[in-house]
C-alpha positions as CSV (number, residue, x, y, z in Angstrom):
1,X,17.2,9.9,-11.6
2,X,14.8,8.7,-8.8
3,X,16.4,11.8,-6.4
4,X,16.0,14.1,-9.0
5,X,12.2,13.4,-8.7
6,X,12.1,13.3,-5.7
7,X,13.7,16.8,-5.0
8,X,11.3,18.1,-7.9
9,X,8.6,16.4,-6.2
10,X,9.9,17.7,-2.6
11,X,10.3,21.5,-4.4
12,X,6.5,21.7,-5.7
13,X,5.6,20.5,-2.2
14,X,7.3,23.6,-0.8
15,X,5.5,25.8,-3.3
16,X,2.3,24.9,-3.2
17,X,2.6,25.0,0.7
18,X,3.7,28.8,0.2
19,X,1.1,29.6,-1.7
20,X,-1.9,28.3,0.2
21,X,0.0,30.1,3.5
22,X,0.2,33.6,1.2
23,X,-3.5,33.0,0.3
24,X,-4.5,32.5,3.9
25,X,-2.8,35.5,5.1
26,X,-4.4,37.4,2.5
27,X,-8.1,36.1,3.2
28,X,-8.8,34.6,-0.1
29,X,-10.6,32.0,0.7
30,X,-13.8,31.0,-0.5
31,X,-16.9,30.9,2.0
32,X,-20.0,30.6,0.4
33,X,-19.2,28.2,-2.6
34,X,-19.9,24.2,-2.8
35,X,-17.4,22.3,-4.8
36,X,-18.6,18.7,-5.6
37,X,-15.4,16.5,-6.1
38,X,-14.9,13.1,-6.1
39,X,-16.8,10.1,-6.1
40,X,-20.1,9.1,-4.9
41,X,-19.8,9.6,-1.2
42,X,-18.6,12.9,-2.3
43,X,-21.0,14.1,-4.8
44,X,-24.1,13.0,-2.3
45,X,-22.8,14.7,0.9
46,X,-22.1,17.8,-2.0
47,X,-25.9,17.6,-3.1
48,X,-27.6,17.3,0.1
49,X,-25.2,20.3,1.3
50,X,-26.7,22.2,-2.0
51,X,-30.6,21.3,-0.8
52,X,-29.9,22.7,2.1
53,X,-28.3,25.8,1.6
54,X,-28.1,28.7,-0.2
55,X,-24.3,28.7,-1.9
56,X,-23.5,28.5,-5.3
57,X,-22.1,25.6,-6.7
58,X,-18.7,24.5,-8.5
59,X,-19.2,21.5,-10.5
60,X,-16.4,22.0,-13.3
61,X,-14.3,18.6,-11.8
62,X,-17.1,17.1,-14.2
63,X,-17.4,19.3,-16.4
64,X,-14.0,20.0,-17.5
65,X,-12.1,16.9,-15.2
66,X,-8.3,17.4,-14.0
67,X,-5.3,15.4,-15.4
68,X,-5.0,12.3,-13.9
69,X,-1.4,11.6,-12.2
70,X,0.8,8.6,-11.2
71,X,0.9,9.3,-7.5
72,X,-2.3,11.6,-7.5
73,X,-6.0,11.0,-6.4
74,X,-8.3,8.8,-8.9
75,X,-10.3,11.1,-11.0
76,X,-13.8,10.1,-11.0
77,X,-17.4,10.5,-13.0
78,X,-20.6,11.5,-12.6
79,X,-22.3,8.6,-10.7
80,X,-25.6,10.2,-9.6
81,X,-27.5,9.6,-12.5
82,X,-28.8,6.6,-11.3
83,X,-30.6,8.7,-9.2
84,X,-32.0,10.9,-11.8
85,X,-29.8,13.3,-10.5
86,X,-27.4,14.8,-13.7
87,X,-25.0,17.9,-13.7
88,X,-28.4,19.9,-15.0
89,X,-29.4,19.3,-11.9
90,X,-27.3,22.2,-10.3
91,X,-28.1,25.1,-13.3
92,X,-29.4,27.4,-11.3
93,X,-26.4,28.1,-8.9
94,X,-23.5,27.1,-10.5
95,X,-21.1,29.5,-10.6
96,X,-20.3,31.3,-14.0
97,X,-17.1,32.8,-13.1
98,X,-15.2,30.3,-10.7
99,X,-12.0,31.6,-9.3
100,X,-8.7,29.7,-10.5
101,X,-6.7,27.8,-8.2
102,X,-3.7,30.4,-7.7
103,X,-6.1,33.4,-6.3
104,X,-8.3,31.4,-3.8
105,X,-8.4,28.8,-1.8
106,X,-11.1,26.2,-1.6
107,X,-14.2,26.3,1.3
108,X,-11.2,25.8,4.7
109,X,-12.2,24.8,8.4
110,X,-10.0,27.2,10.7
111,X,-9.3,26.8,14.3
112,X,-10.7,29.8,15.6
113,X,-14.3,28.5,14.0
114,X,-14.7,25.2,15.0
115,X,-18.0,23.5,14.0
116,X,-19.1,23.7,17.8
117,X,-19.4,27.4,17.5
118,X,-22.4,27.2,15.3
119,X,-20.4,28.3,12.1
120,X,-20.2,24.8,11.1
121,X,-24.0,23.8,11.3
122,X,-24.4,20.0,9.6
123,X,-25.2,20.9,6.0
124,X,-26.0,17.3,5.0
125,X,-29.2,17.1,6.9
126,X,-31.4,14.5,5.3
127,X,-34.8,15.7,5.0
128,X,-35.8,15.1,1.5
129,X,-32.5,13.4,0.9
130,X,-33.8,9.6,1.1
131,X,-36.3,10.6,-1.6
132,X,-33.6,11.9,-3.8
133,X,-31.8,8.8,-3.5
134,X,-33.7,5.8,-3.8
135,X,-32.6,2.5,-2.6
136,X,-32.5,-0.2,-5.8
137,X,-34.4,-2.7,-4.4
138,X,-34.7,-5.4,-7.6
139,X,-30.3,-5.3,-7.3
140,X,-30.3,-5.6,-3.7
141,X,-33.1,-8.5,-3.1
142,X,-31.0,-10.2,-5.4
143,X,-27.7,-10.1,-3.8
144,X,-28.8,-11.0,-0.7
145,X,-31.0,-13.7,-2.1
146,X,-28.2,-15.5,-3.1
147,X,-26.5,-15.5,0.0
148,X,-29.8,-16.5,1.7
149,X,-30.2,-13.2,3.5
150,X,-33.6,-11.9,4.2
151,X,-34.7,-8.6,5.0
152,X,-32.1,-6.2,6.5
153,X,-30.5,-9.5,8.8
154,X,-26.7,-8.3,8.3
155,X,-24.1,-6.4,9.1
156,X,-21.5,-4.3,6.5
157,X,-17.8,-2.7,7.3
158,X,-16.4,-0.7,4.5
159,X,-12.2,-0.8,4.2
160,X,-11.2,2.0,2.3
161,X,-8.3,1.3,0.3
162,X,-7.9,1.9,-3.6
163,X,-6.2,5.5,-4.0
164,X,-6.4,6.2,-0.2
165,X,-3.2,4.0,0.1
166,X,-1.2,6.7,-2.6
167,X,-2.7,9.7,-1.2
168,X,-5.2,9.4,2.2
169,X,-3.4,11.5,4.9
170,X,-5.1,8.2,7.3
171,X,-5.2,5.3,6.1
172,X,-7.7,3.1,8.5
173,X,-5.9,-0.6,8.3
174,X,-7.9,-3.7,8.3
175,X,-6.6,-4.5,12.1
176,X,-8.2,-1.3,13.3
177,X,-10.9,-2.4,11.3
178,X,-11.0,-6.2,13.4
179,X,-10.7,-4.3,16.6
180,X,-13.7,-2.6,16.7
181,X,-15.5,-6.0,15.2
182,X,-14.2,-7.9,18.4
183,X,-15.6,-4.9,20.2
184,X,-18.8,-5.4,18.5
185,X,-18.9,-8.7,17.5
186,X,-22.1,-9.6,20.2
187,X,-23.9,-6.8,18.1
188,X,-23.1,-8.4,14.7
189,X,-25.8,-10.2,12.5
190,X,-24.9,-13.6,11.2
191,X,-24.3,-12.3,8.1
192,X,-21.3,-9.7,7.5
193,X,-20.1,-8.0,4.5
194,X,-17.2,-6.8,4.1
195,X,-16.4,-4.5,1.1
196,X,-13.7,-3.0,-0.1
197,X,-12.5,-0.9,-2.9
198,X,-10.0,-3.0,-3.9
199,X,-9.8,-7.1,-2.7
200,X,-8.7,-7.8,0.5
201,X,-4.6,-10.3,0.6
202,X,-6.1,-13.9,2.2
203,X,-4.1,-12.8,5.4
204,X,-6.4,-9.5,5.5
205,X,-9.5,-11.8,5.3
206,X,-8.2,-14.1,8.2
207,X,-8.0,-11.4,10.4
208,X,-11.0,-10.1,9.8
209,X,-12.6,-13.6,10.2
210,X,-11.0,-13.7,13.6
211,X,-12.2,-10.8,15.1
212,X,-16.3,-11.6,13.6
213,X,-15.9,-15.5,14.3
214,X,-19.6,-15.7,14.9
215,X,-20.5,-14.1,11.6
216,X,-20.2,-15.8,7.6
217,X,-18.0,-13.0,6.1
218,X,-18.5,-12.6,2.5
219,X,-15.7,-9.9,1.1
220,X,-16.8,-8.0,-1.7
221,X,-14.8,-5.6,-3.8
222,X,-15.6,-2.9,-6.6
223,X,-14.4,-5.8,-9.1
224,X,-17.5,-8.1,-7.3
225,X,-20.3,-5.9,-7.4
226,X,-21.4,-2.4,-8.8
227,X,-20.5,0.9,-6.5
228,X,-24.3,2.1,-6.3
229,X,-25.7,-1.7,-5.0
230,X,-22.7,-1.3,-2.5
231,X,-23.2,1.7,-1.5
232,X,-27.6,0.1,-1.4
233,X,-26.8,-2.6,0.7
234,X,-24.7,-0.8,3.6
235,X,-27.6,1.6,4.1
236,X,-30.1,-1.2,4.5
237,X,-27.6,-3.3,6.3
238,X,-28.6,-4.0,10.3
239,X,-25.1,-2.2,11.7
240,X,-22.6,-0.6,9.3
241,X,-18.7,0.9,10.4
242,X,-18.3,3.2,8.0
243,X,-14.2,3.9,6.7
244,X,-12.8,7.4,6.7
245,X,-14.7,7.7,4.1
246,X,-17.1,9.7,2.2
247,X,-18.7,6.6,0.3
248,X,-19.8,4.5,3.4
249,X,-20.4,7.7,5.6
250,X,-22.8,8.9,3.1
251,X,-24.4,5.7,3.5
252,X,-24.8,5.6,7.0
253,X,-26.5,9.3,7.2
254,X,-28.9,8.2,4.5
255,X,-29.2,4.7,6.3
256,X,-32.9,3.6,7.8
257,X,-33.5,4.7,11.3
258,X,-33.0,1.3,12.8
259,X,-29.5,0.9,11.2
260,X,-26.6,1.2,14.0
261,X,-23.7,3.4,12.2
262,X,-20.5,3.4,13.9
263,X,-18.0,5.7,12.4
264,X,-14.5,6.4,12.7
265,X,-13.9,9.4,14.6
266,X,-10.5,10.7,12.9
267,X,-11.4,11.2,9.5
268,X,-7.9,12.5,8.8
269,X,-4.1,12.5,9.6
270,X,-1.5,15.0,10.0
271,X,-1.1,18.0,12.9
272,X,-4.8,19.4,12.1
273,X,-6.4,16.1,12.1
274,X,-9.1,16.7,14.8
275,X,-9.5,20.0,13.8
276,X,-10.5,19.0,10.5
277,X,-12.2,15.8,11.5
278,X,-14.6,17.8,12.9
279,X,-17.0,18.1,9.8
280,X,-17.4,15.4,9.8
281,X,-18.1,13.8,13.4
282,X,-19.9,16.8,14.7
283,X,-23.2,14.3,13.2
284,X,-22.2,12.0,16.2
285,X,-20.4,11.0,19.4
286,X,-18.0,8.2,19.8
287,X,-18.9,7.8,16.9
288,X,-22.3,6.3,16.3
289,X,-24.6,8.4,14.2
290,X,-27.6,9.9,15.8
């Protein structure tokens, strides 16, 4: 039974790999069009890139959400309205008539435009963005309170792991992760975070504790505390290293001035991983956010 899947499985693969090579070929692919997806990280980098443009927007994941699958993506909701920010929010440019998946394909980086060519200007500038997202203050001051933190005196690291381990094309493991903390570890506060979307095995921790040994490590999952005083806390945290993801990158851009962001600089895997990566670290060097 389990080879019959997997040769149905392997089949669709093939297909759907056709397809998006037909649809290249034939130039339909979508330019001008914003589709929000995904959680948090995703829906703030999607409306600060809506602020500061001009496209039209595709918010129907919300609206009318995909099926979830066994061995697919987590499907996620809204999570801006603690912001004030609802699907409303968008009316004005959302797209009436979105295109179905079999005719185009979705916004695409290509090699002969990559973003140092100017065609890939950083949409998620910040501008009015801090304002649009307000820190919580009252849920922070008390996390930090009662681990006898004041003020901004620590230091976060996001591990990504939750669905990225079914469907991430790079997966960041906790040793990268303690590598660049030994590299850094002179520039860590006392205090360190570390949060994850799902809890860390007590031999993930150790190493981790290892490579910070001058640092109390508290690790905090999405079980431990809510996404949006997570998400609070890295931006007001002292240094942050960001995963290859959307949720702790969005933190660092929105992150105070004074907060050192170090990011990873492959965002994803496969043949086209720098070329696609480059969305995303064209907003630093090696990778520390400017």
């Amino acid at each position: 039974m389990w080879k019959q899947k997997a040769l149905i499985s392997g089949f669709r693969l093939i297909l759907l790999r056709t397809h998006a090579r037909s649809l290249k070929l034939l130039r339909r692919i979508e330019k001008d069009v914003i589709y929000i997806e995904g959680g948090m990280g995703s829906q703030i980098l999607g409306t600060l890139e809506f602020i500061n443009t001009n496209k039209e927007i595709d918010v129907s994941y919300f609206s009318n959400p995909p099926r979830a699958t066994v061995n697919g993506p987590d499907i996620w909701k809204w999570e801006l309205d603690r912001y004030g920010i609802h699907l409303d929010f968008f009316r004005q440019r959302v797209r009436l008539n979105p295109y179905k998946w079999q005719y185009a394909l979705k916004p695409q980086i290509v090699k002969s435009k990559l973003s140092t060519s100017g065609e890939y200007v950083n949409p998620w500038s910040i501008g009015v963005g801090v304002e649009l997202f307000p820190i919580d203050k009252t849920a922070t001051t008390k996390v930090l309170s009662g681990y006898g933190i004041e003020g901004n005196d620590f230091g976060a690291i996001h591990i990504r792991k939750g669905d990225y381990l079914r469907v991430s094309s790079r997966v960041i493991t906790v040793s990268e992760s303690a590598a660049i903390l030994t590299k850094l570890q002179n520039q860590l506060p006392k205090a360190l975070f570390v949060f994850s979307d799902t809890a860390l095995s007590e031999s993930e921790k150790e190493v981790v504790r290892v490579a910070a040994p001058h640092s109390n490590t508290h690790f905090l999952s999405e079980d431990d505390l809510e996404s949006g005083t997570v998400h609070d806390l890295m931006r007001l945290s002292k240094v942050l290293i960001t995963a290859n993801s959307t949720f702790s990158l969005s933190a660092g851009l929105l992150a105070g001035k004074d907060t050192l962001v170090y990011s990873p600089i492959l965002f994803f895997g496969g043949k086209d991983d720098y070329l696609k990566s480059r969305i995303f670290n064209q907003a630093g060097d090696y990778f520390l956010l400017r």
